[in-house]
C-alpha positions in Angstrom: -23.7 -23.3 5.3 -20.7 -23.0 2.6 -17.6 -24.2 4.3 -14.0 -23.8 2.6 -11.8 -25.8 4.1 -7.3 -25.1 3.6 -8.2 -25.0 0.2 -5.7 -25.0 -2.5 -5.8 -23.7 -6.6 -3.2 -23.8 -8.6 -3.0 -22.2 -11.9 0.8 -23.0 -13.1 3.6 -22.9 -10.5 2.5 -20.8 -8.2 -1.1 -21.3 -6.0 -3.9 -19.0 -6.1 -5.2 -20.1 -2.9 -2.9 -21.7 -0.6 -4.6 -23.7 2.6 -7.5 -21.0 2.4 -10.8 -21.2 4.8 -14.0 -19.5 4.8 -17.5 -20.3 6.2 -20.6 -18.8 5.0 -23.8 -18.8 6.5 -27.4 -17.8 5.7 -27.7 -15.5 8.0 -28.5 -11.9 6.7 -24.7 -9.9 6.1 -23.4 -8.5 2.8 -19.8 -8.7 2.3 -17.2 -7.0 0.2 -14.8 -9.2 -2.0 -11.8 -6.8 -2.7 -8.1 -7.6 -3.5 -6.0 -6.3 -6.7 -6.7 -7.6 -9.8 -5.6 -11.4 -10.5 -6.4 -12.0 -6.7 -8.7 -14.6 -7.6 -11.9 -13.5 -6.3 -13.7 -14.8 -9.6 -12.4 -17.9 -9.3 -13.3 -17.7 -5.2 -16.6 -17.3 -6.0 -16.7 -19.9 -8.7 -15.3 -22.5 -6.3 -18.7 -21.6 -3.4 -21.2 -22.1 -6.5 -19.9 -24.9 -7.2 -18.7 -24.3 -10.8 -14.3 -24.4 -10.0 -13.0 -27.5 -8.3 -9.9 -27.3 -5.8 -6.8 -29.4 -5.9 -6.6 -30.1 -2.4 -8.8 -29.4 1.1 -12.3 -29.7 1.2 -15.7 -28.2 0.1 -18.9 -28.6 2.2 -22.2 -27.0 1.3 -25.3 -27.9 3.4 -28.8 -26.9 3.5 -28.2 -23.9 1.6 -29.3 -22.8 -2.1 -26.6 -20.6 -3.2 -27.1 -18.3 -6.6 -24.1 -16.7 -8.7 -24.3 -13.6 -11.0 -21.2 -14.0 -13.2 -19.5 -10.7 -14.5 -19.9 -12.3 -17.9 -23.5 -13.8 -18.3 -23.5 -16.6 -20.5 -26.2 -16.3 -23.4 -29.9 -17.1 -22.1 -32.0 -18.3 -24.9 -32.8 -15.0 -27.4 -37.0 -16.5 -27.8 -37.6 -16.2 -24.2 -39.1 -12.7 -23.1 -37.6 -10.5 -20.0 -40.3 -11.3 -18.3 -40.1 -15.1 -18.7 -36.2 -15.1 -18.0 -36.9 -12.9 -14.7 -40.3 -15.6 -14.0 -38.0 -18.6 -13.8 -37.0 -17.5 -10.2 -40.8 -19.1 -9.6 -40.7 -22.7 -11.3 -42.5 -24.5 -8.7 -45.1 -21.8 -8.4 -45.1 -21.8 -12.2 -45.7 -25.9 -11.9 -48.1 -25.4 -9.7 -50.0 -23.2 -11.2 -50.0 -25.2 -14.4 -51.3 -28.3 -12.6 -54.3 -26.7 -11.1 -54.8 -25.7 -14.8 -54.7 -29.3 -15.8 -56.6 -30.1 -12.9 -59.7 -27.9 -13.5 -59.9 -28.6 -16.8 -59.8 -32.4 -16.3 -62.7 -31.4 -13.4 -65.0 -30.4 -15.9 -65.0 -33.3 -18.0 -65.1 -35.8 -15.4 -68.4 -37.4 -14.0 -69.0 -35.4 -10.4 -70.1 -38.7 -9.0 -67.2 -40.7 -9.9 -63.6 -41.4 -7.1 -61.7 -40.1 -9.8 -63.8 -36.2 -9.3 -63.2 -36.5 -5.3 -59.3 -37.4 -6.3 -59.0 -34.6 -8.2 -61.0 -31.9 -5.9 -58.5 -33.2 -3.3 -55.4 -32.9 -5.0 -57.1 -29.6 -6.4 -57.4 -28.1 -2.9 -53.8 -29.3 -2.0 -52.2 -27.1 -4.5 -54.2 -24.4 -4.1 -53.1 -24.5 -0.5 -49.4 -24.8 -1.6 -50.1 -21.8 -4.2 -51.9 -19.8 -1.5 -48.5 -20.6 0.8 -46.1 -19.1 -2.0 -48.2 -15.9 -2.7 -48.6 -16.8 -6.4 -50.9 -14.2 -6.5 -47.6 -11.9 -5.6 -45.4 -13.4 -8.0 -45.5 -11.4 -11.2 -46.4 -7.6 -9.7 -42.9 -8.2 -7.9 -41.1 -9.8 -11.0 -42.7 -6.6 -12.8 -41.4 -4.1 -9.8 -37.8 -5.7 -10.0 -37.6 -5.7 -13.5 -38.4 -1.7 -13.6 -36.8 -1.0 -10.6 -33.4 -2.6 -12.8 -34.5 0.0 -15.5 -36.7 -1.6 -17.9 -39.3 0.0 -19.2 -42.8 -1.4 -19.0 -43.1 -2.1 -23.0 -39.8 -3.8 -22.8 -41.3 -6.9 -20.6 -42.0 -8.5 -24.0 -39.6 -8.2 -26.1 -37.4 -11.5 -26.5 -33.7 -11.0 -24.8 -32.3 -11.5 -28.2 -33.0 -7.8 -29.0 -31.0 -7.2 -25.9 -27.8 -6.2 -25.6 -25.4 -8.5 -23.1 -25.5 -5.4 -20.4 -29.3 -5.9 -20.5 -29.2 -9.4 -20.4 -27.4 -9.2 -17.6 -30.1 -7.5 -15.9 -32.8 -9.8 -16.7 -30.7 -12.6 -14.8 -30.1 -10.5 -12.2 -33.8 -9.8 -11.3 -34.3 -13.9 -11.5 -31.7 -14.2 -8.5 -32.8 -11.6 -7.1 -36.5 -12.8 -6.8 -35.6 -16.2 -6.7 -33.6 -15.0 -3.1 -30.8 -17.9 -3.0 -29.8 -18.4 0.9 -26.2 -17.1 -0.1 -26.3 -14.5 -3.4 -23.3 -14.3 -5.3 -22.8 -11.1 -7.3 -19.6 -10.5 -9.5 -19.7 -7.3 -10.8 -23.1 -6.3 -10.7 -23.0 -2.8 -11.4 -20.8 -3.2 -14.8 -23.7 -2.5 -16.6 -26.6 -0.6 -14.2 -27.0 3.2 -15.2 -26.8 5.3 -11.8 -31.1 4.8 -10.7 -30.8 1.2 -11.1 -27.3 1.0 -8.7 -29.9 3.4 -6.3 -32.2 0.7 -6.7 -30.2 -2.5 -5.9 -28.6 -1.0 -3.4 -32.1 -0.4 -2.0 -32.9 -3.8 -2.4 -29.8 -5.5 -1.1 -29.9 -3.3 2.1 -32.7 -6.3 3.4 -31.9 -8.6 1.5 -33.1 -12.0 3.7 -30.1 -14.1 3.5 -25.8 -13.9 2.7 -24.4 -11.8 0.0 -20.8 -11.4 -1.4 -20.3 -8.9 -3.7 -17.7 -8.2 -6.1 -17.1 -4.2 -7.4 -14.8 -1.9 -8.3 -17.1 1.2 -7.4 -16.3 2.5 -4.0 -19.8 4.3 -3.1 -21.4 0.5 -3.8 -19.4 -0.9 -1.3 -19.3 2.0 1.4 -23.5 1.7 1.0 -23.7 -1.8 0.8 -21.5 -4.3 2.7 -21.5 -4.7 6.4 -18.1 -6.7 6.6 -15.2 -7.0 4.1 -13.4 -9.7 2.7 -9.4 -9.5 1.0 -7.9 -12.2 -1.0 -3.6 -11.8 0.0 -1.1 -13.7 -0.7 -3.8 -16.6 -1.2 -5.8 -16.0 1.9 -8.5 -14.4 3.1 -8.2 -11.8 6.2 -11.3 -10.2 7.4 -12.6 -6.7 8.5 -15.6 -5.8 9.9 -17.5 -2.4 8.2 -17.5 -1.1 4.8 -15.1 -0.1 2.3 -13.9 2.9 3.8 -13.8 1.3 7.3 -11.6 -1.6 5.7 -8.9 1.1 4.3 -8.5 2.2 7.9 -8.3 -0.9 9.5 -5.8 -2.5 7.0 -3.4 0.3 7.4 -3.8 0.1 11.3 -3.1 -4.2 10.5 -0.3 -3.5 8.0 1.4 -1.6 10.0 1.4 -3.5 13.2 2.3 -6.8 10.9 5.0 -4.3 9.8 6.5 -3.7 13.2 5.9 -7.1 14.0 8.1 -8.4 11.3 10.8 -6.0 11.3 11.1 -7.0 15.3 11.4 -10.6 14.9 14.1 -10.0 12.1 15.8 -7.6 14.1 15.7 -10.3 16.6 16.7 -13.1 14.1 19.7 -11.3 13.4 20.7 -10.5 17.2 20.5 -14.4 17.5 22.1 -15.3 14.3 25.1 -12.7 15.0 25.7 -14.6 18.4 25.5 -17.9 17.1 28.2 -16.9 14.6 30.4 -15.1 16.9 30.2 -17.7 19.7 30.0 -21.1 17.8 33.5 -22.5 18.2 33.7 -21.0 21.7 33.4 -24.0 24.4 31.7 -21.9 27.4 29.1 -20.6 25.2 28.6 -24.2 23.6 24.9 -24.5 25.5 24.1 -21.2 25.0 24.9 -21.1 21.0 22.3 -24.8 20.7 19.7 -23.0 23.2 19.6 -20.2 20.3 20.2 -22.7 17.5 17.0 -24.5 18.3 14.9 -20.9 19.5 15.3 -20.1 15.7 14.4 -23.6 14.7 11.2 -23.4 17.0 10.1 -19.9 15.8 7.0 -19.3 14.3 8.1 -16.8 11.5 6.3 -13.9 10.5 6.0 -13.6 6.8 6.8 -10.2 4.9 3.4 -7.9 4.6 2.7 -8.0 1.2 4.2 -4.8 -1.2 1.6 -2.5 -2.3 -0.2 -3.9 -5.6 1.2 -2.1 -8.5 -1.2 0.5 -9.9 -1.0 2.9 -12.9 0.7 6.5 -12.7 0.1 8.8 -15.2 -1.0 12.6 -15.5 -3.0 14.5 -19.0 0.1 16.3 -20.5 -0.6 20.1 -20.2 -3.0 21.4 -22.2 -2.4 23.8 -24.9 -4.2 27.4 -24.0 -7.9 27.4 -25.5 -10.5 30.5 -26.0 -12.5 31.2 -22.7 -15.2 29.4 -24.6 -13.7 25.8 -25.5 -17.2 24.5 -27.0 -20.8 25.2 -27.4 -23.9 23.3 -28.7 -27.2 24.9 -29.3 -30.6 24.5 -31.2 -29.9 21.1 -31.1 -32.4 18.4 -31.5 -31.5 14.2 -32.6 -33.7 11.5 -33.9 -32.9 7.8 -35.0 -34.6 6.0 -37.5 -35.3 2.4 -35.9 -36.9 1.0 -38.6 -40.3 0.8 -37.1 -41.1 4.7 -36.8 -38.2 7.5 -35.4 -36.9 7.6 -32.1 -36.3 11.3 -31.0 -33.1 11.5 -28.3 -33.6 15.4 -28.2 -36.0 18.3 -29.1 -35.0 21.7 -28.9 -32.5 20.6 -26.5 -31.3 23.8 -24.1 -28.1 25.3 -25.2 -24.6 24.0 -23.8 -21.5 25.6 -23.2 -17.9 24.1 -22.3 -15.8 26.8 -20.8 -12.3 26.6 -20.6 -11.4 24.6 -17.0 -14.8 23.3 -17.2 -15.2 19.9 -15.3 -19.0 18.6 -16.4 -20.4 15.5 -15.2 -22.7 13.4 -17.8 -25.6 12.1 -15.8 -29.1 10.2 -16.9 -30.5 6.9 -17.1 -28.9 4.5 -20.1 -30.5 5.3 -22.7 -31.3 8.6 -22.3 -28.4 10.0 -25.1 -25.4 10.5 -22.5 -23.4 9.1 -25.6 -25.1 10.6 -28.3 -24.5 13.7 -26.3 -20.7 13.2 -26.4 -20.7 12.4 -29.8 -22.2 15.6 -30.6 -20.1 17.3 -28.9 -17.0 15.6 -30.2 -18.8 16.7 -34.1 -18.6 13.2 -35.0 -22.4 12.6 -34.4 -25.1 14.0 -37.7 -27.8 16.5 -35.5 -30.0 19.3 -36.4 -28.4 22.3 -34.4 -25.1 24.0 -34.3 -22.1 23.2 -33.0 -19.4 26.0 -32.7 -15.8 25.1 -31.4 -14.0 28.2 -30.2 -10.0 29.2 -30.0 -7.3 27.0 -30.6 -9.3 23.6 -29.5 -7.7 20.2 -29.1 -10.3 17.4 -28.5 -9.5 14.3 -27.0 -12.1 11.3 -26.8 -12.3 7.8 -25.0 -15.7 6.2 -26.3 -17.8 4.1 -23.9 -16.6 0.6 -25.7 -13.0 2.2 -26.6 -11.9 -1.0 -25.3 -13.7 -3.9 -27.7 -12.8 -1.4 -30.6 -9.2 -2.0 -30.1 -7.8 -4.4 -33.0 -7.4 -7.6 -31.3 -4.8 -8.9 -34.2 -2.6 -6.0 -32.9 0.0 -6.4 -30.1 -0.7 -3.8 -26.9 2.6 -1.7 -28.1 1.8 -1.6 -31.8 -1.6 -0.2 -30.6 0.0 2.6 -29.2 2.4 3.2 -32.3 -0.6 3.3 -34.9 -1.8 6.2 -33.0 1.4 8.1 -32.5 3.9 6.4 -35.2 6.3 9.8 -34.7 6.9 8.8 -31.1 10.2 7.2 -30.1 9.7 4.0 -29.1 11.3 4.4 -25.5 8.4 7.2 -24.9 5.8 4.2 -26.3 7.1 1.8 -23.8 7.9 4.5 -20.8 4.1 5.3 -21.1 3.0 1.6 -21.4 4.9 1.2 -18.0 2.7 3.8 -16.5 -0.2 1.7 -17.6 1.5 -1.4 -15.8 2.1 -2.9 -19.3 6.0 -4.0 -18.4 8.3 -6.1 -20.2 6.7 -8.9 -22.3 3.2 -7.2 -21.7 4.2 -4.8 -24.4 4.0 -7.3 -27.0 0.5 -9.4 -26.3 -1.8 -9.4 -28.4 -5.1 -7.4 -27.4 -7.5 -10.6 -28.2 -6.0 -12.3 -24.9 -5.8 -8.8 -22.7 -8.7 -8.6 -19.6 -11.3 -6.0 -19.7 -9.3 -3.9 -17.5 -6.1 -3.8 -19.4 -7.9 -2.9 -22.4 -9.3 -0.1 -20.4 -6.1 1.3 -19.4 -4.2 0.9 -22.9 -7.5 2.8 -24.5 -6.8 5.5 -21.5 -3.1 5.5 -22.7 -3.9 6.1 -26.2 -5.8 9.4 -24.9 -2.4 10.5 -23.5 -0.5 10.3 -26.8 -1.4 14.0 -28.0 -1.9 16.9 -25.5 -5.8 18.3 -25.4 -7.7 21.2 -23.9 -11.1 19.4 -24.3 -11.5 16.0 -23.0 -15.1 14.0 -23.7 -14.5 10.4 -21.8 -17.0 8.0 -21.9 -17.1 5.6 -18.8 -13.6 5.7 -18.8 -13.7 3.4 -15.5 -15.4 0.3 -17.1 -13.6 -2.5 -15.8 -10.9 0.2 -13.8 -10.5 -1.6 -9.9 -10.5 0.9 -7.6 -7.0 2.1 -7.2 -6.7 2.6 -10.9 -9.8 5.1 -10.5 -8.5 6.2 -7.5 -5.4 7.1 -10.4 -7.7 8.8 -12.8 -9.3 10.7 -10.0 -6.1 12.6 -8.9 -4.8 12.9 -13.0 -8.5 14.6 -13.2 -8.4 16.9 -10.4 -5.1 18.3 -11.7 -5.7 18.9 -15.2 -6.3 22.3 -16.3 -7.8 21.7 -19.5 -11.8 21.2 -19.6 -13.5 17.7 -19.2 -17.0 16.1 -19.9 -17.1 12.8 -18.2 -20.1 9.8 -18.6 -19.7 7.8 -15.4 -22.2 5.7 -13.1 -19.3 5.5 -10.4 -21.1 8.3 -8.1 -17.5 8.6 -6.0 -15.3 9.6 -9.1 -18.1 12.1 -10.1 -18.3 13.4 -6.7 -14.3 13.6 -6.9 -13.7 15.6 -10.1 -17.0 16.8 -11.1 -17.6 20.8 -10.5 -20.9 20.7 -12.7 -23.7 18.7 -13.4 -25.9 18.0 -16.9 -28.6 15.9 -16.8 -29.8 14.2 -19.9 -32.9 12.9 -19.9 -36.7 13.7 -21.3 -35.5 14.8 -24.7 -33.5 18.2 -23.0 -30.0 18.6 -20.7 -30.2 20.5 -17.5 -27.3 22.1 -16.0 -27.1 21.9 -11.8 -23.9 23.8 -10.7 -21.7 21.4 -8.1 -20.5 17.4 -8.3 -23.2 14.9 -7.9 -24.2 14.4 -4.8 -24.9 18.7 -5.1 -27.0 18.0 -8.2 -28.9 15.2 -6.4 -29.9 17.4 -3.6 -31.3 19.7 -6.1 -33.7 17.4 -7.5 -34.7 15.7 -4.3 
């Protein structure tokens, strides 16, 4: 059990948690985190593994082992192989298994007759028993099946995590937890950096999972699979729902609103006793009367104010200038990479594609499969054998997959804006910045200290600057919480112009997405419908 006792944080004047409690137990739940961004749900998590200390109240953790995925993984040593990093999670079967090594090998080269032989047969049989107990034998087909069920590929087991990106690194420490099975699994983000199969796949996974899990996302569909009870940080506390995301949204406007009616009651009723007090204090017959209401308001237990909606982003695509009926098309096109050790081929012969004007595509296909190869060929920015033709009057917009860690971190978040657009008054700069909840003094940080999710939404502002009839985003929700894609969603659905869009959040493709491609085995398919149409085509 994980008990959080009226735990306080502070973090400058004003707490992060203020007298906050929460018990967690082994028993098998899963349970949605969620509250705005700066909520403190990092550091919530941080503070049940263990890793964040509190400035006042109490923490109790007992009998429990207790694993923690961080959104960030920190570097795990670049010699050791994926499939030694995801072995760890079996370090006492892995000692074991070493001893009875030792152990046979000291057998034969010890005299059968001697007490030292019988010791070691003994002690032998012992860890074979304890071996036998863990399923060694089990051990590495499952750390094989987790590792490919998280989407690497059987040749990949090898290779040392230094030829890895961070996204796949994150991976390999995932499987560990996962098959290491902590009584209370901590997962911050886990899906940041999981193509579609492998989200499938955890979810899958986590859906009997043996002990507690809190999970951490910003993708809706995750959470309305996954969680059986949900969590939100306000105002420093927790309050508690029971079903999934979708559930939650229903039961805190039902909450919100009777908090509502409660608080405007008792200050309705504050006021009746306040007005009294003040028309009747000097009046000698209503002397006992006037204290009896004096010490009613003393005695009150106030309601606070329901919190204000979190601020969220606001912004449409400006309207699109008028393109040909055909905005794009790409045919006879084939890609291969030199990777220094032979060619990698990304397509052959790939089937011809065609962007229509009002076209809204959705990119699908495991990573690596060329979903941003694909939209840099189509953007013409990407060397292929094929031919690309753009038709009338087309203005192409693009937001690449990293737009975000390509941003010049020397430069402040308005100047940013005003290298791409340096003919734009400065009020229009800062009006759209505001859109993008950059207010005030946020104009003028510098992008080295901005979060993933404000870079996000200042390289979705820079998209904005010029009007376009052909937009090719690459996951433009990395890092986005969920009312900011909520945000995109709606500015999606009502642009007119034509879109491609790479995204593993299933619920914004379903949202905006009126066709399918499918990249994958060297070729694109094209399903007609949003995802969940395409993936009852293929199933």
């Amino acid at each position: 059990m994980v008990k959080l006792e009226d735990i306080t944080i502070r973090f400058g004047e004003e707490p992060l948690f203020d007298d906050l409690s929460w018990t967690l137990t082994p028993e098998p739940h899963r349970i949605g985190l969620v509250g705005p961004n700066g909520s403190g749900k990092t550091t919530l998590l941080r503070v049940i593994a263990g890793e964040q200390r509190v400035d006042a109240g109490t923490v109790t953790r007992e009998g429990v082992s207790i694993g923690y995925l961080e959104q960030d993984v920190q570097e795990l040593p670049g010699d050791r192989t994926v499939r030694d990093e995801a072995l760890r999670a079996f370090d006492d079967v892995l000692a074991l298994e070493e001893e009875e090594e030792q152990i046979s090998e000291e057998l034969a080269a010890t005299d059968h007759e001697s007490d030292r032989h019988t010791k070691l047969l003994n002690r032998l049989q012992q860890v074979q028993e304890a071996l036998d107990a863990q399923e060694a034998h089990l051990i590495r087909p499952r750390t094989e099946a987790t590792l490919t069920g998280l989407g690497f590929a059987p040749d990949e087991l090898n290779r040392p995590l230094r030829t890895f990106s961070g996204g796949w690194r994150m991976r390999a420490a995932l499987a560990r937890l996962l098959l290491r099975q902590p009584d209370i699994l901590l997962l911050d983000e886990p899906t940041n950096h999981l193509d579609i199969a492998s989200i499938d796949w955890i979810e899958d996974t986590l859906e009997t999972y043996p002990g507690a899990v809190v999970l951490v996302s910003h993708d809706r569909s995750v959470l309305d699979r996954m969680v059986t009870s949900t969590a939100e940080l306000v105002r420093g506390r927790l309050l508690h729902y029971d079903g999934n995301y979708s559930h939650y949204l229903e039961a805190r406007e039902a909450r919100y609103e009777r908090w509502r009616r409660r608080y405007e009651n008792q200050q309705k009723r504050i006021e009746e006793i306040k007005t009294f007090i003040s028309k009747f204090r000097y009046n000698a017959a209503r002397a006992s009367q006037v204290q009896s209401r004096i010490k009613k308001l003393e005695k009150m237990d106030r309601i606070p104010p329901p919190p204000d909606p979190a601020p969220t982003m606001s912004f449409a695509f400006p309207e699109p200038p008028r393109s040909g009926e055909v905005v794009l098309e790409v045919s006879e096109f084939s890609k291969t990479y030199d990777t220094g050790e032979g060619t990698e081929t990304v397509f052959t012969n790939a089937s011809p594609l065609t962007i229509e004007r009002g076209d809204k595509i959705a990119l699908v296909g495991p990573n690596g499969a060329g979903k941003s190869t694909l939209a840099r060929i189509l953007r013409g920015t990407e060397d292929f054998e094929g031919i690309r033709t753009e038709g009338h009057n087309v203005a192409l917009s693009f937001h690449a997959q990293h737009q975000g860690e390509m941003l010049d971190p020397d430069q402040t978040v308005f100047d940013t804006l005003r290298e791409a657009a340096p003919d734009r008054p400065e009020t229009e700069l800062r009006s759209l910045l505001g859109r993008f909840l950059f207010t005030d003094d946020d104009a003028f940080k510098e992008v080295r200290v901005l979060s993933g999710g404000e870079k996000s939404r200042l390289s979705l502002a820079r998209t904005l600057l010029s009007p376009a009839n052909l937009l090719i985003l690459d996951e433009p929700t990395n890092h986005l919480d969920i009312e900011s894609r909520k945000v995109l969603i709606e500015a999606l659905q009502k642009y007119e112009g034509a879109f491609v869009l790479v995204s593993h959040d299933r619920h914004v493709l379903d949202a905006v997405a009126e066709k399918t491609w499918r990249v994958g085995h060297s070729t694109v398919r094209t399903f007609l419908g949003n995802y969940s149409d395409f993936r009852w085509q293929v199933e």
